[in-house]
TIDRENNU-456296 format. One line per field, with one value per residue: residue number from 1; residue in three letters; x, y, z of N, C-alpha, C, O in turn. Coordinates in pm, 1 decimal. Example, Ala and Ser with C-alpha at 12.3 -4.5 7.8 and 13.67 -1.06 7.14 Angstrom:
num c(1 | 2) $
residuo c(ALA | SER) $
n.u c(1319.0 | 1285.0) $
n.v c(-569.0 | -225.0) $
n.w c(780.0 | 708.0) $
ca.u c(1230.0 | 1367.0) $
ca.v c(-450.0 | -106.0) $
ca.w c(780.0 | 714.0) $
c.u c(1320.0 | 1290.0) $
c.v c(-330.0 | 3.0) $
c.w c(780.0 | 787.0) $
o.u c(1423.6 | 1340.9) $
o.v c(-331.9 | 113.8) $
o.w c(846.5 | 803.9) $
REM end
This chain:
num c(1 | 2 | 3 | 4 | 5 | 6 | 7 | 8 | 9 | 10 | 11 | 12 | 13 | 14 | 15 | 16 | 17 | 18 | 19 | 20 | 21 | 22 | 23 | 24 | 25 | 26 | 27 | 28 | 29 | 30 | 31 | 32 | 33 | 34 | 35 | 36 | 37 | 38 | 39 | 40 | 41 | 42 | 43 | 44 | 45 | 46 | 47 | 48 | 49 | 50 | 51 | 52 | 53 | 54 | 55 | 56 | 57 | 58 | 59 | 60 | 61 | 62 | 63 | 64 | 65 | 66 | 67 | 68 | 69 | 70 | 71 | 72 | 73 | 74 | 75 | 76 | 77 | 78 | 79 | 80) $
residuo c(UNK | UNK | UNK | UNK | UNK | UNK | UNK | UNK | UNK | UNK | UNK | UNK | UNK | UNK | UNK | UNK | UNK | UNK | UNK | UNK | UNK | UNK | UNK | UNK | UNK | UNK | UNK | UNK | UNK | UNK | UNK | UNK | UNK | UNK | UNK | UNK | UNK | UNK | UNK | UNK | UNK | UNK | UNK | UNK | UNK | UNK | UNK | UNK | UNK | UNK | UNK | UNK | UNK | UNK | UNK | UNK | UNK | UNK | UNK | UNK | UNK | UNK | UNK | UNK | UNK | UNK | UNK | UNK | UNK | UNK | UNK | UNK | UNK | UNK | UNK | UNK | UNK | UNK | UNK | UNK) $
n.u c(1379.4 | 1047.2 | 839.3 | 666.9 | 438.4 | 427.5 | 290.6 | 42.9 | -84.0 | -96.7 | -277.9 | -469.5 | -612.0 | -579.4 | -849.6 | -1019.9 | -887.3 | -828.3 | -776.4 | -685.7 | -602.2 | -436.3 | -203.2 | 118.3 | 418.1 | 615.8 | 414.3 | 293.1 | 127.2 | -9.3 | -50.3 | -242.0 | -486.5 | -437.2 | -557.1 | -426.3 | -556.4 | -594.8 | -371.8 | -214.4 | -378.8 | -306.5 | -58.1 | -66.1 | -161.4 | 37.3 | 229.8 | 103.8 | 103.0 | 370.8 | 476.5 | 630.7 | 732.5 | 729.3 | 1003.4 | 980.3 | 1098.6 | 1085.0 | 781.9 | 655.2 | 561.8 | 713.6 | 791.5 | 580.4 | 465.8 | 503.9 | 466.0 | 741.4 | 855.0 | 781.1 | 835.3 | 1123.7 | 1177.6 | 1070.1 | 1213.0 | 1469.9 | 1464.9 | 1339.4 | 1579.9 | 1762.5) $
n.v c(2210.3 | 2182.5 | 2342.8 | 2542.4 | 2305.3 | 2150.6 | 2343.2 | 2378.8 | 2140.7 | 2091.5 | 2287.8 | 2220.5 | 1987.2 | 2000.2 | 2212.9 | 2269.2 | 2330.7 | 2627.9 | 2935.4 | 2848.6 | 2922.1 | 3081.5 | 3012.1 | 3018.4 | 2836.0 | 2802.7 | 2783.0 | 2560.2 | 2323.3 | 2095.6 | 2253.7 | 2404.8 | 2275.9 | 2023.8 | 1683.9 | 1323.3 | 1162.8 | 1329.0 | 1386.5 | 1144.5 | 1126.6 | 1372.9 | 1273.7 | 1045.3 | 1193.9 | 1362.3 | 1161.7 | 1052.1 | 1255.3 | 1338.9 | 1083.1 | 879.5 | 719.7 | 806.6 | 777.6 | 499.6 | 577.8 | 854.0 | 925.0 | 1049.4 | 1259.5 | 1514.2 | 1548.6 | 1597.7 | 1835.0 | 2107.0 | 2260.4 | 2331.2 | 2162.3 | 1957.1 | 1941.4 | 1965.3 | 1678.8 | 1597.2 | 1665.9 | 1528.6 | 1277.7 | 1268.6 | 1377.0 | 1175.0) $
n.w c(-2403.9 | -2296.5 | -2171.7 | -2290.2 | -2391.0 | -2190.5 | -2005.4 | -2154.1 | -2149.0 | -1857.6 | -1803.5 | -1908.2 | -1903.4 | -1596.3 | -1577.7 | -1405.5 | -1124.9 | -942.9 | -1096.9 | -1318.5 | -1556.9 | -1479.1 | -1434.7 | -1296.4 | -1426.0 | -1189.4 | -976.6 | -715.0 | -794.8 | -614.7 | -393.9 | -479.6 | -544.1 | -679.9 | -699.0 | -616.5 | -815.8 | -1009.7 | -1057.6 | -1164.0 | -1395.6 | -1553.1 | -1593.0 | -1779.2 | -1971.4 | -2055.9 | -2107.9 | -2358.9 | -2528.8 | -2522.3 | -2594.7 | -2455.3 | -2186.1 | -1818.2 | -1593.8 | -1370.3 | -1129.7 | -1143.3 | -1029.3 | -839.8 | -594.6 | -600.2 | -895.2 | -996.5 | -896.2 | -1011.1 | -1310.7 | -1405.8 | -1278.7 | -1396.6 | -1661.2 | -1640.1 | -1593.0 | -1811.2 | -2058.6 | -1977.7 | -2006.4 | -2269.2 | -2377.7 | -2360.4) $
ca.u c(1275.8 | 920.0 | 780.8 | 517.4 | 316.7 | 416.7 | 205.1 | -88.4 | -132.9 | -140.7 | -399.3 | -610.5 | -626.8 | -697.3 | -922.8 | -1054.4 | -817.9 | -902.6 | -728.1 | -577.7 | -561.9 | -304.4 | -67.8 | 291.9 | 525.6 | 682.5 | 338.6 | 297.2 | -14.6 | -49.5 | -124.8 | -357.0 | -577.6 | -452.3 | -507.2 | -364.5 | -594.4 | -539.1 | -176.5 | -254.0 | -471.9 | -212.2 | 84.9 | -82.5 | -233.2 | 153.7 | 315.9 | 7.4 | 119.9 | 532.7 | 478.7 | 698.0 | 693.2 | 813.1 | 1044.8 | 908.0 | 1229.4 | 1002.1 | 691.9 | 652.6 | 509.9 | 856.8 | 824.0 | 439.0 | 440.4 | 501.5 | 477.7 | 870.7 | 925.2 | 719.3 | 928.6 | 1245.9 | 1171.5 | 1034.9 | 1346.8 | 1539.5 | 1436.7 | 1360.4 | 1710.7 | 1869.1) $
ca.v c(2225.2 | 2146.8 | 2402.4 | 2557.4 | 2229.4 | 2090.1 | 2451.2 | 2408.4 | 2017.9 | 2079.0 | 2434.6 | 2140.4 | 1868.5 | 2076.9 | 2295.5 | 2279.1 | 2407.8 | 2789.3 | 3009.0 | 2717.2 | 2964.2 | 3196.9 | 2941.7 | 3036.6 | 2800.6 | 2747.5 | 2710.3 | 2427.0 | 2236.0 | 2032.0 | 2351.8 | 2484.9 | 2162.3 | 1904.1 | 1546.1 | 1228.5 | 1113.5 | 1441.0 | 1394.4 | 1064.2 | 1146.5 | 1452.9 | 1178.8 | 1038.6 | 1311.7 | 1362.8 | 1054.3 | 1031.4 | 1393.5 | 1323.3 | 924.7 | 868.7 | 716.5 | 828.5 | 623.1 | 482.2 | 681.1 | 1023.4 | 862.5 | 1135.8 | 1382.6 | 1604.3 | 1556.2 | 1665.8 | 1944.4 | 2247.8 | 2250.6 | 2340.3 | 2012.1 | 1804.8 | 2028.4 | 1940.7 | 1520.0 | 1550.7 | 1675.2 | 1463.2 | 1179.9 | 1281.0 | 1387.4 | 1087.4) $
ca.w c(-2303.1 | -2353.1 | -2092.7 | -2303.2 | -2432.8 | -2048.9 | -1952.0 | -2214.5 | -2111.5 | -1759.0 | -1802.5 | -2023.9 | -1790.5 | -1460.7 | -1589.3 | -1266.9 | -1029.2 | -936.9 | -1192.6 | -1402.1 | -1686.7 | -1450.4 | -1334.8 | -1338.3 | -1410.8 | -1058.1 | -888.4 | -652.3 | -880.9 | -527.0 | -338.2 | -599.2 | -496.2 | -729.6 | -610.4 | -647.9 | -887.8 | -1104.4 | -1137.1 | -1250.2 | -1551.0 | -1594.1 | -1602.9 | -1870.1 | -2084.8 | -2089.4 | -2201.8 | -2452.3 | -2584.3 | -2560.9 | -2602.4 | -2371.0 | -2021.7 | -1701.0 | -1578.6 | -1196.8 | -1021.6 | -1151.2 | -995.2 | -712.4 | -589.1 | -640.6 | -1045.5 | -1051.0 | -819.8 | -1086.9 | -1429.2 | -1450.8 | -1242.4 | -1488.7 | -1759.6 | -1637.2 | -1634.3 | -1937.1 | -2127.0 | -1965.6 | -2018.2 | -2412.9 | -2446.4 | -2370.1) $
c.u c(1139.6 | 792.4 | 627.5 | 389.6 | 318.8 | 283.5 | 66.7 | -153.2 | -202.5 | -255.8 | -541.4 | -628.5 | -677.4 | -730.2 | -992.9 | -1017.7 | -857.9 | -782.7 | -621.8 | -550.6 | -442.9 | -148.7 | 122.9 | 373.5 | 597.3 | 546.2 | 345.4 | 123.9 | -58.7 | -156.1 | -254.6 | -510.8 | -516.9 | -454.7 | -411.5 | -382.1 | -591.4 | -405.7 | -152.7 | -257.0 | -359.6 | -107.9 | 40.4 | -154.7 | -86.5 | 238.2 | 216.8 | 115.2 | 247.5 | 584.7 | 612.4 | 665.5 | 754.5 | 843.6 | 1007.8 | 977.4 | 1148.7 | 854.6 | 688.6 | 648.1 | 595.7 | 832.4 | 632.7 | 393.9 | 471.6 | 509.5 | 673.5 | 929.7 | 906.4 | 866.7 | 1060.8 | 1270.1 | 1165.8 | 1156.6 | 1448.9 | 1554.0 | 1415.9 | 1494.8 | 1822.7 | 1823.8) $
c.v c(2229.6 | 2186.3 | 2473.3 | 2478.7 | 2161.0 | 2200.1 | 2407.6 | 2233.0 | 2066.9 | 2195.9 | 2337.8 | 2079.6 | 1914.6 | 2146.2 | 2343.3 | 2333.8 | 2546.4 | 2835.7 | 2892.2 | 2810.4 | 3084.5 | 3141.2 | 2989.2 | 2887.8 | 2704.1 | 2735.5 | 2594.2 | 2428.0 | 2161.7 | 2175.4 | 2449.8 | 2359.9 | 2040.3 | 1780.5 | 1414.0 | 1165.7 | 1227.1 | 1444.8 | 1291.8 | 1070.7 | 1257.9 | 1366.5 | 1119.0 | 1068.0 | 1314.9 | 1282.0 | 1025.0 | 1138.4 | 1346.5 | 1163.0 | 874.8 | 801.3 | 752.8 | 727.0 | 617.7 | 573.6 | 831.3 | 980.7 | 945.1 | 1236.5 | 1492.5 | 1649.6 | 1639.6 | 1822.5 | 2068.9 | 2205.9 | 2274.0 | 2203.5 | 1925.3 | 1830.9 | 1925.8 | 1749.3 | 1509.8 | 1557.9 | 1644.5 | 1330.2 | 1181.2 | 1334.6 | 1306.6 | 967.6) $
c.w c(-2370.5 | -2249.9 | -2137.5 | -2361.6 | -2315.9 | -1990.4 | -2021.6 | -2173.3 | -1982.6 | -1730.8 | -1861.9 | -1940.8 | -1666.3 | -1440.3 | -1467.3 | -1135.0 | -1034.6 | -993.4 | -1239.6 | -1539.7 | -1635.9 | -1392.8 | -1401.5 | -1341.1 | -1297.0 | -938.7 | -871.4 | -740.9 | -705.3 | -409.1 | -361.5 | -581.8 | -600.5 | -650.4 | -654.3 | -777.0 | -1018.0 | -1171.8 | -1232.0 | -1400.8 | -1625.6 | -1633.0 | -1736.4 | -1996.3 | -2154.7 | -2164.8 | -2296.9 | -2566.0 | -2598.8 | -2608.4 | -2565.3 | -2262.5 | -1915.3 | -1620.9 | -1408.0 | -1111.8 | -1050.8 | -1094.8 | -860.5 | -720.4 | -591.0 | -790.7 | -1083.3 | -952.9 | -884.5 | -1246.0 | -1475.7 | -1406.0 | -1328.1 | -1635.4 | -1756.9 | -1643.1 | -1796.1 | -2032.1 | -2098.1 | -2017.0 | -2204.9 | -2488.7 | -2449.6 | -2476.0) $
o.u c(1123.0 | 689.6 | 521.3 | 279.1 | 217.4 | 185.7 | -28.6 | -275.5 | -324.0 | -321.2 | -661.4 | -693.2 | -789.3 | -706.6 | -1014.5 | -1097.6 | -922.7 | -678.5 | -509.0 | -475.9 | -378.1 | -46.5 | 195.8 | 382.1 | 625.9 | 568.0 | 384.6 | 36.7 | -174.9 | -272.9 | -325.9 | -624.8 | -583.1 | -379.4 | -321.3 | -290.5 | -584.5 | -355.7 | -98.4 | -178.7 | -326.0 | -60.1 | 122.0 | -193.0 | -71.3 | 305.2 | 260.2 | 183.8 | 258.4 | 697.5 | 693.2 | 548.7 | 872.7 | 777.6 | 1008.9 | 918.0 | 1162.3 | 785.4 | 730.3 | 696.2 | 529.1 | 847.7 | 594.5 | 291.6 | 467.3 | 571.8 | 715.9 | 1019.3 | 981.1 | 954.3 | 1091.9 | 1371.3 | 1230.8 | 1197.0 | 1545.1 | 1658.1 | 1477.3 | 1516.8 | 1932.3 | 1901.6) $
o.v c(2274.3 | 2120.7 | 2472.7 | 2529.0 | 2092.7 | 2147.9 | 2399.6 | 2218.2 | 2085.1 | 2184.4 | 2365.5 | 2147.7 | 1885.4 | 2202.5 | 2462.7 | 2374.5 | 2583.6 | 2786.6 | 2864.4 | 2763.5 | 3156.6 | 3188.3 | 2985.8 | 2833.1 | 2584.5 | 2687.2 | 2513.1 | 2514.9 | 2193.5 | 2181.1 | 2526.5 | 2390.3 | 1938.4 | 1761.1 | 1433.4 | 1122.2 | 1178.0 | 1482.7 | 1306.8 | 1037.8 | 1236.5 | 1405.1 | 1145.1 | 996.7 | 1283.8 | 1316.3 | 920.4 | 1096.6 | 1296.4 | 1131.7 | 833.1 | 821.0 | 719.2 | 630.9 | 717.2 | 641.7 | 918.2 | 1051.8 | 881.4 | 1313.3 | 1595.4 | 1768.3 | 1712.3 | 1890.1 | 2161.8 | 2104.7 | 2225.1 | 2141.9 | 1830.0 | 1755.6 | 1838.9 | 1700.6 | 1442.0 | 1452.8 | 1696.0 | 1286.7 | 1095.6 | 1337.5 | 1326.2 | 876.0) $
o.w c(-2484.0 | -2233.0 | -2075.2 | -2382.0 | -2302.1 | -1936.9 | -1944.1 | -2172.7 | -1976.0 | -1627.1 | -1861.9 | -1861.4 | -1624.1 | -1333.4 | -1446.4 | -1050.7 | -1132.4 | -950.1 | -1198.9 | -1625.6 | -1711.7 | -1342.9 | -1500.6 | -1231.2 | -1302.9 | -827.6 | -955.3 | -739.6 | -679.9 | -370.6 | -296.7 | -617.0 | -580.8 | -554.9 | -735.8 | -846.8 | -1130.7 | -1277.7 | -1341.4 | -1489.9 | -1742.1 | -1739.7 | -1824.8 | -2089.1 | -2272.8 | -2262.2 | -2345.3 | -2659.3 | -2710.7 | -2646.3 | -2648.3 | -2228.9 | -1922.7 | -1581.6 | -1335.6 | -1028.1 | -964.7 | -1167.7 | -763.8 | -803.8 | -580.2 | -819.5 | -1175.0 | -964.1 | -803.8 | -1278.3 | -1580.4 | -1463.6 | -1350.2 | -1678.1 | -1838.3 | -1693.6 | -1875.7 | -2081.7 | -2155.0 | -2066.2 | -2268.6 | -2609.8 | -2502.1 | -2502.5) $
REM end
């Protein structure tokens, strides 16, 4: 699992959100205000950082909606 450089990406990237330095984990990032175009730039801050890509089937708003969701793609996809 690759939950706490999935946590320190997404605290870097949307610095912006209101308390981006208290986010738990299982917060909804969408409810916190992220937009479309945030997840974006987040999607690929990420595969920059794990050089990786997400494969199109994780391409939804399901896989970016918490930092444990992004979590859980991510080490999937790097463990196979």
């Amino acid at each position: 699992m690759y939950i706490n450089e999935v946590a320190t990406i997404v605290k870097k990237t949307l610095v912006n959100l209101p308390a981006s330095d208290k986010l738990s984990h299982e917060d909804n990032l969408y409810n916190l205000g992220m937009t479309s175009l945030m997840s974006v730039n987040l999607m690929v801050e990420l595969e920059e950082y794990f050089n990786f890509h997400f494969p199109h089937t994780a391409l939804n708003i399901n896989t970016f909606q918490s930092i444990k969701s992004i979590d859980a793609v991510i080490s999937e996809v790097l463990s196979n």
